[in-house]
C-alpha positions as CSV (number, residue, x, y, z in Angstrom):
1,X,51.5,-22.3,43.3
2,X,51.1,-21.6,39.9
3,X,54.7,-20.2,39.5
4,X,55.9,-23.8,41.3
5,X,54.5,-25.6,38.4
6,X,55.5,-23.8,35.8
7,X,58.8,-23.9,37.3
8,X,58.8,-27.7,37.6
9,X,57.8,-27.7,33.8
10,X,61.3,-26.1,32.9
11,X,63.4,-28.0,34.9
12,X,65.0,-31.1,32.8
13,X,63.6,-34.1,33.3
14,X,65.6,-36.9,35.5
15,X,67.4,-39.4,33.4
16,X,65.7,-42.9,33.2
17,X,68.7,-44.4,35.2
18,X,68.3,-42.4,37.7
19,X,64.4,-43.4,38.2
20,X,64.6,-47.1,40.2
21,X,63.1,-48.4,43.1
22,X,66.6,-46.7,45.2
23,X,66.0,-43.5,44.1
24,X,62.5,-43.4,44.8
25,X,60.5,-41.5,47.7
26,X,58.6,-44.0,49.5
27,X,55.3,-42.7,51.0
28,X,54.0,-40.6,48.2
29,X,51.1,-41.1,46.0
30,X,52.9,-39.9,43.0
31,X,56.3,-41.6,42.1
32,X,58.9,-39.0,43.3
33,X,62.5,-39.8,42.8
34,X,65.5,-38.0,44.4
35,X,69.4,-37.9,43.7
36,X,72.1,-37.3,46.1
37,X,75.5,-36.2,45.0
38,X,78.2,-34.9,46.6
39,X,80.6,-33.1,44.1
40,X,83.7,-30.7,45.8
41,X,82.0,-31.7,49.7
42,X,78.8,-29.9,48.6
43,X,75.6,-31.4,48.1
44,X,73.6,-31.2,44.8
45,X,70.1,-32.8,44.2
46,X,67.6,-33.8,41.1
47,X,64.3,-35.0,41.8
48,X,61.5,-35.5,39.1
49,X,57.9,-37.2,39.8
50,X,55.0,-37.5,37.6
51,X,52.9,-35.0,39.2
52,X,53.8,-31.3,38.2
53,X,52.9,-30.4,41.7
54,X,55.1,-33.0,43.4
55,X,57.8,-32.0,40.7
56,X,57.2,-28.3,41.9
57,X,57.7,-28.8,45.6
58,X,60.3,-31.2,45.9
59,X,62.0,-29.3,43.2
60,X,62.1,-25.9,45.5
61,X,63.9,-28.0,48.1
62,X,66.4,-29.5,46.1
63,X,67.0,-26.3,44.4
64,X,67.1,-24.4,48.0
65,X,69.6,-27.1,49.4
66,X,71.9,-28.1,46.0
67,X,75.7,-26.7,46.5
68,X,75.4,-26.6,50.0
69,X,77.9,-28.5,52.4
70,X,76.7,-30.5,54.5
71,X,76.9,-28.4,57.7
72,X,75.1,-25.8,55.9
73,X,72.2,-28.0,55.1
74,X,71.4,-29.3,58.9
75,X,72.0,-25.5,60.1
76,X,68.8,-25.1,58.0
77,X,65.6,-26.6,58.1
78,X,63.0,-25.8,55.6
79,X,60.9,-23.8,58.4
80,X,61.2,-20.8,55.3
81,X,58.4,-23.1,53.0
82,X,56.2,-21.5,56.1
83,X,57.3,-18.6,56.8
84,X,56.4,-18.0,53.0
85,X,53.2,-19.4,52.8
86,X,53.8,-22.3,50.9
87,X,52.3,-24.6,53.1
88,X,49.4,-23.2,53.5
89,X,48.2,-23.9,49.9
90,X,49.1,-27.8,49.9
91,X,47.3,-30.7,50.7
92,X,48.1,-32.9,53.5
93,X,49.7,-35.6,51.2
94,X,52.1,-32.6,49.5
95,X,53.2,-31.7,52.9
96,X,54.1,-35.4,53.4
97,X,56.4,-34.9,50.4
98,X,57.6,-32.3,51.8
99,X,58.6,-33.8,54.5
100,X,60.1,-36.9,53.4
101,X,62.0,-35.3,50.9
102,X,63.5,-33.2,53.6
103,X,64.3,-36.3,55.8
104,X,66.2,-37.4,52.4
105,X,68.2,-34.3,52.0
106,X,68.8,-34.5,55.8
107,X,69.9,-38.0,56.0
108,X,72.0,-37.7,52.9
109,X,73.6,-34.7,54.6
110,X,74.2,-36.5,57.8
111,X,76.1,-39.3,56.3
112,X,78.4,-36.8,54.3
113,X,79.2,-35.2,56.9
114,X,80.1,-38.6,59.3
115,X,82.1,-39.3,56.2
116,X,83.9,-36.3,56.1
117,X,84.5,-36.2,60.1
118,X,86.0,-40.0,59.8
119,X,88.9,-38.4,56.9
């Protein structure tokens, strides 16, 4: 966990545009913010929050999913964030971030590809 934060600490901070009420994960105790871009049809994604700890996690799944198509993305659920243990050491409200930072990437991802099927 303690490589997550310190991780989180050396990623660059989200610009203050970028951190309104539309960009912002609802459900967390912590404000969490997320960016969706598609640049070249892949996906690329920012987040910042002002808990390290939220930072850290929903920083490892943008990172995990950024330049990925969207095909590539809904071929692959985070199931690796248990299969590596990571889960294990959160609290029930982190794995809630978790999750609804997934279900951002997801539906982001869904609606890029719809997009691209309608072209």
């Amino acid at each position: 966990m303690q490589w997550l934060v310190e991780q989180a600490r050396q990623r660059p901070a989200l610009a203050a545009e970028w951190k309104t009420e539309p960009h912002r994960v609802p459900g967390c105790l912590a404000n969490l913010w997320l960016v969706a871009e598609l640049r070249g049809g892949r996906c690329h994604f920012q987040c910042d929050s002002d808990s390290q700890i939220v930072r850290a996690v929903a920083g490892l799944l943008c990172e995990f999913y950024s330049d990925a198509t969207p095909g590539e993305i809904l071929a692959q659920p985070p199931d690796f964030l248990e299969q590596v243990g990571i889960n294990q050491h959160l609290t029930a409200n982190r794995r809630n971030v978790l999750s609804r930072v997934w279900e951002r990437i997801r539906s982001f991802a869904e609606e890029q590809r719809r997009a691209q099927d309608q072209d």
